[in-house]
C-alpha positions as CSV (number, residue, x, y, z in Angstrom):
1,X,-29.4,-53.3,-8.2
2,X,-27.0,-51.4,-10.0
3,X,-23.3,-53.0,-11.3
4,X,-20.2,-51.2,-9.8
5,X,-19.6,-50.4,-13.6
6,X,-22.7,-48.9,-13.8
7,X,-22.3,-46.6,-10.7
8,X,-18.7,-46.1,-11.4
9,X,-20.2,-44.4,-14.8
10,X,-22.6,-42.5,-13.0
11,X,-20.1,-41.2,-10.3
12,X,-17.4,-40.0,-13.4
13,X,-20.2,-37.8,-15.0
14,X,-21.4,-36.5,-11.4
15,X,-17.3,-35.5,-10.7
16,X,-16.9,-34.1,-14.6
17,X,-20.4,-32.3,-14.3
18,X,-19.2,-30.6,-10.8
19,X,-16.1,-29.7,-12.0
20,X,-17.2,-28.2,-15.0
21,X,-19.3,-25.7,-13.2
22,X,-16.4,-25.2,-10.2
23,X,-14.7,-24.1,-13.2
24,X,-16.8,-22.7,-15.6
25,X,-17.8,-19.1,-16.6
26,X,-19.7,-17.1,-14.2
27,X,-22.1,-14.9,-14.7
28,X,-23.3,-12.0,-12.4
29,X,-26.3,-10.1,-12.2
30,X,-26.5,-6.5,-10.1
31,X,-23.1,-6.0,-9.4
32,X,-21.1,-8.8,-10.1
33,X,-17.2,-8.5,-11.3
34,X,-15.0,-6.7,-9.3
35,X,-16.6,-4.1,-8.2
36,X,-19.5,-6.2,-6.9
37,X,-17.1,-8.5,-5.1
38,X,-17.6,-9.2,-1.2
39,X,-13.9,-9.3,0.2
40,X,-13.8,-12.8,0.5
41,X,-14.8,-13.1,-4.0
42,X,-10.8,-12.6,-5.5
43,X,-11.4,-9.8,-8.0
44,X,-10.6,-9.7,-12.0
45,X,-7.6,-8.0,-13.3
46,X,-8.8,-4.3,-13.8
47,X,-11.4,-2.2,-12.8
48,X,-12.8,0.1,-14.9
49,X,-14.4,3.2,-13.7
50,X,-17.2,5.1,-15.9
51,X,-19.4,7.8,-16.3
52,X,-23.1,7.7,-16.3
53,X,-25.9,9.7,-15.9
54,X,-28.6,9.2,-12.9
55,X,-31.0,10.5,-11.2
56,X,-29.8,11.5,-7.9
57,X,-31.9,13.7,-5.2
58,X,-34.1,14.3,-8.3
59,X,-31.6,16.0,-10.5
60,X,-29.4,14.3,-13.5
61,X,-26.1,14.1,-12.4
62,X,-22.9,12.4,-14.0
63,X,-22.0,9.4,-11.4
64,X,-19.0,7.1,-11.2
65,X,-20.1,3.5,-11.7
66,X,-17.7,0.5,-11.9
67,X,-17.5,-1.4,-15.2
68,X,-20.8,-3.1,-15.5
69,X,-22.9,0.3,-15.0
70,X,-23.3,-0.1,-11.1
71,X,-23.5,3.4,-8.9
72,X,-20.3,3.5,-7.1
73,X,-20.6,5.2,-3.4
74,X,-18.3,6.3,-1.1
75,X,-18.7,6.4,3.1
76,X,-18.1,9.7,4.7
77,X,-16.1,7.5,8.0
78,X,-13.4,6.1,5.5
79,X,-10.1,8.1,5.5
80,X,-7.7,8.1,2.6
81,X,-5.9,5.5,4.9
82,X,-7.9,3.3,6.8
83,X,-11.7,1.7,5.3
84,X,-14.1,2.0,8.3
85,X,-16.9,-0.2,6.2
86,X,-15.5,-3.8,6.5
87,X,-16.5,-7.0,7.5
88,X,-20.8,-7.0,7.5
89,X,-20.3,-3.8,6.1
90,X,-18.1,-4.4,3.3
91,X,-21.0,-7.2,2.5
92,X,-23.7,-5.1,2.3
93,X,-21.6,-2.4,0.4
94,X,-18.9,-4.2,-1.2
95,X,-15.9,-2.2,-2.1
96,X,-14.3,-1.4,-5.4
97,X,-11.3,-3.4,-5.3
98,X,-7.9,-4.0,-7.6
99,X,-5.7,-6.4,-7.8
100,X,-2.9,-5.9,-10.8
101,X,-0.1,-3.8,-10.4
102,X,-0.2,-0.3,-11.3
103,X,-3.2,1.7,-11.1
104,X,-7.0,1.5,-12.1
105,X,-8.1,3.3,-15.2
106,X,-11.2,5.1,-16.0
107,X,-13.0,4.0,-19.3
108,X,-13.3,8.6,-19.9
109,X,-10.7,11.3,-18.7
110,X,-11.8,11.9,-15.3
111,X,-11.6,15.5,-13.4
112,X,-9.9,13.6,-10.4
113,X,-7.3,10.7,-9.7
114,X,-7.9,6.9,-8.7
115,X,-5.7,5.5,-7.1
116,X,-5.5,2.1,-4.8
117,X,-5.4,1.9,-1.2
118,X,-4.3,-1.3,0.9
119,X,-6.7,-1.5,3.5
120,X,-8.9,-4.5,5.6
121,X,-10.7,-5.1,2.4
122,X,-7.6,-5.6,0.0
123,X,-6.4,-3.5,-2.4
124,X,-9.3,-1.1,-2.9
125,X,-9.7,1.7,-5.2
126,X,-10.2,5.3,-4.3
127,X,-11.2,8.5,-6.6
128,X,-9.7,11.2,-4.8
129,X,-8.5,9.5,-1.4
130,X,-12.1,8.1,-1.1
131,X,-12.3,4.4,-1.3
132,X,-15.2,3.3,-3.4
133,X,-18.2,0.8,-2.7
134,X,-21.2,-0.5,-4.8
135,X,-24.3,-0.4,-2.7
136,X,-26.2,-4.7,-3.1
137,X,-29.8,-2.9,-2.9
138,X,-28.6,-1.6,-6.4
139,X,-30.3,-4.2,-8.5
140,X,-29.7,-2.2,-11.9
141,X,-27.4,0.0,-13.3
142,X,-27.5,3.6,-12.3
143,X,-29.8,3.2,-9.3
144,X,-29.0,5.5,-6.7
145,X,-30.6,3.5,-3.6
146,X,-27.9,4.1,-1.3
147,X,-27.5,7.7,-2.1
148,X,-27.5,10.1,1.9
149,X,-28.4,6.3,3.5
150,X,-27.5,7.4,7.5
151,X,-26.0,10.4,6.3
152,X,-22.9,8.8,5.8
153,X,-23.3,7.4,2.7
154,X,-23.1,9.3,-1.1
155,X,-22.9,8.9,-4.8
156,X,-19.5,9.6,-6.0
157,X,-19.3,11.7,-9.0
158,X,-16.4,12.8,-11.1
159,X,-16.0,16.5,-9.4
160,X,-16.1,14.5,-5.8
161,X,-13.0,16.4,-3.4
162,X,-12.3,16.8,0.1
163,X,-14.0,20.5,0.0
164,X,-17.2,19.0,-1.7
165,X,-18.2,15.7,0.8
166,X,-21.4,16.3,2.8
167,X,-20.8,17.1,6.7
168,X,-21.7,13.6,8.5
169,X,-24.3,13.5,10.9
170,X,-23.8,10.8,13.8
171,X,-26.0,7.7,13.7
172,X,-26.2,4.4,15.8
173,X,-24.9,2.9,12.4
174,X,-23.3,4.1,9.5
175,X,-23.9,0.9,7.7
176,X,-27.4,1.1,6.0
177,X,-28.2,-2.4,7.5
């Protein structure tokens, strides 16, 4: 049988081993941070938007991808306003979101403007009055899995506008699950 010393001993290193890795360093893989964040994960101080290149459709195209190299996406139902992926959605495509003051940088001169919305995600960036999502079948940088998923949803690259988003066709879901 053990001695209450003995299990007092035991139960310290059990509490300082827990609360060592409640507060450690975390690591991510796919698209961890921020930008990989579901809306319930508080995000890290800035976001960082970049450029990459991809393959998307078959062609090399410059994308928008957050700051660890993951596709960012944006949902043809979202207004500049309101985020109509939330909720299940917003898990399966977690948005880009912000939460210091000011506004999110880009890590190159982008064509367009980013800019944060206040929505039922959070505070969430946008690039060009689109709010911006990773896609969690994106297991690498620059994959483009999610790219025309129910028609609704699209890489976002730097020359994205209003003039330039794909018509949206209706589905039974715009969710892609």
């Amino acid at each position: 049988m053990l001695s209450f010393k003995r299990i007092g001993q035991i139960s310290s290193i059990i509490l300082i081993a827990m609360f060592a890795v409640a507060c450690g360093n975390s690591t991510s893989t796919g698209s961890g941070g921020v930008t990989g964040a579901t809306p319930s994960t508080a995000p890290s101080v800035t976001p960082i938007v970049k450029t990459a290149t991809a393959t998307v459709n078959g062609k090399s195209t410059t994308i928008l991808t957050n700051d660890q190299g993951m596709t960012l996406y944006y949902f043809t139902e979202d207004t500049a306003t309101k985020a109509a992926c939330t909720g299940t959605c917003a898990g399966i495509w977690p948005p880009l979101l912000f939460s210091a003051a000011g506004a999110p940088t880009g890590a190159t001169t982008l064509p367009g403007s980013l800019s944060v919305v206040t929505n039922a995600n959070g505070m969430q960036v946008e690039y060009n009055g689109y709010p911006l999502y990773t896609y969690s079948k994106d297991t690498a940088p620059r994959q483009t899995n999610g790219e025309g998923l129910f028609g609704k949803w699209f890489v976002c690259t730097p020359t994205l506008s209003g003039a330039s988003a794909p018509a949206s066709t209706p589905t039974p879901s715009g969710y892609g699950y």
